[in-house]
LUMVEX-98734 format. One record per residue: residue in three letters; residue number from 1; x negated, y negated, z negated of N, C-alpha, C in turn. Coordinates in steps of 0.1 Angstrom, whole numbers, plus 5000, padded with zeros to 4 digits. Layout:
<pts>
(pt "ALA" NUM (X Y Z) (X Y Z) (X Y Z))
...
</pts>
This chain:
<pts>
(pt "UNK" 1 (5553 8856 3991) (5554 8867 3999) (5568 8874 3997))
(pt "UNK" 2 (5572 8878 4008) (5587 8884 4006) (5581 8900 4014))
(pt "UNK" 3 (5595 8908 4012) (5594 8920 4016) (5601 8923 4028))
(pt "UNK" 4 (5601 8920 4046) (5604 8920 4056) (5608 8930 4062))
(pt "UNK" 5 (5617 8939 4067) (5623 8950 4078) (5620 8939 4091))
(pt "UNK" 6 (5612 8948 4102) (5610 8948 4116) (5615 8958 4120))
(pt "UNK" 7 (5625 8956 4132) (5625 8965 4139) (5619 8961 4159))
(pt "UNK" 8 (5615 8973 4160) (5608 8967 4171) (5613 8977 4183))
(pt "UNK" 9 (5621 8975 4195) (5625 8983 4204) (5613 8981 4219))
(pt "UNK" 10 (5617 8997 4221) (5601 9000 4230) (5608 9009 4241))
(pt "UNK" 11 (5605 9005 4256) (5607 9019 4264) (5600 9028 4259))
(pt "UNK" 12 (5613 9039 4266) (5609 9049 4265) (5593 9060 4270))
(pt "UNK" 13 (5589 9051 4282) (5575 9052 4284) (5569 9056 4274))
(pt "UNK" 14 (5569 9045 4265) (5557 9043 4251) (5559 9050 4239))
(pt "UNK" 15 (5572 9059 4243) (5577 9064 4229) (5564 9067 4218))
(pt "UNK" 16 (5555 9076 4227) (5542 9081 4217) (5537 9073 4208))
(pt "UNK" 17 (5538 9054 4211) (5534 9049 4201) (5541 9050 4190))
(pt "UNK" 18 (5554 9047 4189) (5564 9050 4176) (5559 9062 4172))
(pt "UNK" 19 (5555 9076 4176) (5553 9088 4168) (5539 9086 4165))
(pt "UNK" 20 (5531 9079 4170) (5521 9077 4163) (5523 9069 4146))
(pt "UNK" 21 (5533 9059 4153) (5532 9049 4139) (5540 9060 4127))
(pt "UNK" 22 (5551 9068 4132) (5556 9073 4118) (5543 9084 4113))
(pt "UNK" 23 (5537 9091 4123) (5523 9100 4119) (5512 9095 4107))
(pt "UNK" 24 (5510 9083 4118) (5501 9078 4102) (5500 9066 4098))
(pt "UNK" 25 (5514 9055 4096) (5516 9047 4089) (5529 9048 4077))
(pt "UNK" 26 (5528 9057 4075) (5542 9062 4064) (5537 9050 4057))
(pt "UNK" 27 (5526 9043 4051) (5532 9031 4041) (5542 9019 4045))
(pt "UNK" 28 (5545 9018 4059) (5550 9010 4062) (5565 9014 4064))
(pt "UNK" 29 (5570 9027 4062) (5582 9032 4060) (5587 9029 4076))
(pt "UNK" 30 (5583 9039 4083) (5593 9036 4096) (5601 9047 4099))
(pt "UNK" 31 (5607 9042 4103) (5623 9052 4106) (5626 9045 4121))
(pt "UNK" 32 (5634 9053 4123) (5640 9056 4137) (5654 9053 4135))
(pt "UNK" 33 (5662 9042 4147) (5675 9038 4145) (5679 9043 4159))
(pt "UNK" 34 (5692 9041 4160) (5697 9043 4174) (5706 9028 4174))
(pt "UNK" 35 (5703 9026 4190) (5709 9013 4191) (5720 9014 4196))
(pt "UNK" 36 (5723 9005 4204) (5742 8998 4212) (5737 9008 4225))
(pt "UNK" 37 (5740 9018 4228) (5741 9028 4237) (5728 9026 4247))
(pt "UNK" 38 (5716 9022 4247) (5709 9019 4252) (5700 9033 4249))
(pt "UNK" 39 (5687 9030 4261) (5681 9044 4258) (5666 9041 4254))
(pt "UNK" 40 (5662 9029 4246) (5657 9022 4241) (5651 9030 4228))
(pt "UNK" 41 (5639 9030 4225) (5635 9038 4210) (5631 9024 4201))
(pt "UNK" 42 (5640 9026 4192) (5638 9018 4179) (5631 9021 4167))
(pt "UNK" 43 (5621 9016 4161) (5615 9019 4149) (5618 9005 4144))
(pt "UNK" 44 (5621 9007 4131) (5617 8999 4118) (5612 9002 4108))
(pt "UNK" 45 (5603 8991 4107) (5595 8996 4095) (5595 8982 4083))
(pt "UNK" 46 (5580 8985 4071) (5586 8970 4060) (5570 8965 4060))
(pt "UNK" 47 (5573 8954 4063) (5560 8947 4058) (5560 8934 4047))
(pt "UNK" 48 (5549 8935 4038) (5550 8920 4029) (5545 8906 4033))
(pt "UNK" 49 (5550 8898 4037) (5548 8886 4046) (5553 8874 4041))
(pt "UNK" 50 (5545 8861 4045) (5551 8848 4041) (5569 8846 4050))
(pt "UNK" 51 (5565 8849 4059) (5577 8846 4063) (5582 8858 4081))
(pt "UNK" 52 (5593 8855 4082) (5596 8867 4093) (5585 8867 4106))
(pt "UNK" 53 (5580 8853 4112) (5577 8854 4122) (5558 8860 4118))
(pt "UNK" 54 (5554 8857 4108) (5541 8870 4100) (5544 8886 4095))
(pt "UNK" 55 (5561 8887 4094) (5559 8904 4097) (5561 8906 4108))
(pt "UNK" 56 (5572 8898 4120) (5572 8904 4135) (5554 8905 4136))
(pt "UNK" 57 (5547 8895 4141) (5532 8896 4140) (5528 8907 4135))
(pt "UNK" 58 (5527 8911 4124) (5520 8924 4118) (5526 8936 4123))
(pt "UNK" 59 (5542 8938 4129) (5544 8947 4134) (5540 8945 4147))
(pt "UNK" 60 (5536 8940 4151) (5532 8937 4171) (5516 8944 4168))
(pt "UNK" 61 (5508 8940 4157) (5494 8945 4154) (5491 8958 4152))
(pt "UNK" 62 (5507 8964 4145) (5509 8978 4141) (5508 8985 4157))
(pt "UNK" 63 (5521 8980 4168) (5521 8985 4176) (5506 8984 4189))
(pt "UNK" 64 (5497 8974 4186) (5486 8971 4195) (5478 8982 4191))
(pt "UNK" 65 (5473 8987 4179) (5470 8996 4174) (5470 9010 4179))
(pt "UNK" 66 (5487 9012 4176) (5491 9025 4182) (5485 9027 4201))
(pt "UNK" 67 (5492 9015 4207) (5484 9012 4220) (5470 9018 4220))
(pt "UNK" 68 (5463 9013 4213) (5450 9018 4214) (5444 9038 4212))
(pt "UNK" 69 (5453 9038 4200) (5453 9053 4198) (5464 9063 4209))
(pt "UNK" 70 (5471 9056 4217) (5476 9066 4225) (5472 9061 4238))
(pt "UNK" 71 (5465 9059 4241) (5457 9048 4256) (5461 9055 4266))
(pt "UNK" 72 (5468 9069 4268) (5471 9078 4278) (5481 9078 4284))
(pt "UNK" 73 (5495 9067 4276) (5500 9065 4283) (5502 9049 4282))
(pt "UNK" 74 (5510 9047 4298) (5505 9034 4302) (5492 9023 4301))
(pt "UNK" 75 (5493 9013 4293) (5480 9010 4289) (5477 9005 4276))
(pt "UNK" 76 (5466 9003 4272) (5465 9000 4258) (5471 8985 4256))
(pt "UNK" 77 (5480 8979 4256) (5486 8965 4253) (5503 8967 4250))
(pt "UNK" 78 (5506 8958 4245) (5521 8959 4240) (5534 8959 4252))
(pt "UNK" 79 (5525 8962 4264) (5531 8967 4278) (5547 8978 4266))
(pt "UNK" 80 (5554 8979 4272) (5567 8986 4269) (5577 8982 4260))
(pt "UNK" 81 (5573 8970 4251) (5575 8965 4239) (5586 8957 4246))
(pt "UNK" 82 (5601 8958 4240) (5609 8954 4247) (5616 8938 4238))
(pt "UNK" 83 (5612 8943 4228) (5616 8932 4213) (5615 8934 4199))
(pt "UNK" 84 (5615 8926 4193) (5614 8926 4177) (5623 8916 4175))
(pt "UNK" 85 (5631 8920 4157) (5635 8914 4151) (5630 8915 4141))
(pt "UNK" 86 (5634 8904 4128) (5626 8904 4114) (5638 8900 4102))
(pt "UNK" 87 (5642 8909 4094) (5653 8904 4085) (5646 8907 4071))
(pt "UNK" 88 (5647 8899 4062) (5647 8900 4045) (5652 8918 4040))
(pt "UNK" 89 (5643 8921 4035) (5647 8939 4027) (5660 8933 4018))
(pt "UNK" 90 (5669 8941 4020) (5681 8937 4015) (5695 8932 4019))
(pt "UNK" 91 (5689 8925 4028) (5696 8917 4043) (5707 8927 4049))
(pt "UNK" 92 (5716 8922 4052) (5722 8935 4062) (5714 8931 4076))
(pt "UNK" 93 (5706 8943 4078) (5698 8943 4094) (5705 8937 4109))
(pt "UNK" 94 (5701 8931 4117) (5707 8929 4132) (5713 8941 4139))
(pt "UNK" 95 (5725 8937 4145) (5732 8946 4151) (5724 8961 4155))
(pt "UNK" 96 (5713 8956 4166) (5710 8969 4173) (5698 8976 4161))
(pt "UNK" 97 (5696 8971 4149) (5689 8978 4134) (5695 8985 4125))
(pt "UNK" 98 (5710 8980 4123) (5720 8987 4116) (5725 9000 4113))
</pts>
């Protein structure tokens, strides 16, 4: 198991999931990035995983989650979810992570 940074960009629509996930997933350390002038909300957070494409997964679960707890807007599914990336903790992060 290694220690993985996701970052995962979301319309704006869905922002309320991201404030859900920093509300009540602080173990997963999410923070808020701004990206390449886009109006796109970015969260990354860390998960412990075999490999990157099992912490994007765990972050897609985080966000279906959130889906569910904010079901008010849009709908409960990873509808808004615009992309994930997954780099090694330590890594220098992907452009729009950085």
């Amino acid at each position: 198991m290694a220690e993985y940074r996701v970052g995962v960009a979301v319309s704006p629509k869905v922002e309320r999931r991201a404030v859900w996930i920093e509300a009540n997933r602080a173990d997963l350390q999410p923070i808020r990035v701004n990206g390449a002038g886009d109006d796109l909300v970015r969260l990354v957070m860390s998960f412990e995983a075999p490999t990157e494409a099992d912490a994007v997964e765990q972050a897609m679960a985080v966000f279906d989650r959130a889906a569910r707890m904010t079901a008010h807007d849009i709908s409960a599914s990873n509808l808004g979810v615009i992309g994930a990336e997954a780099w090694k903790a330590g890594d220098r992060p992907p452009a729009d992570y950085g």
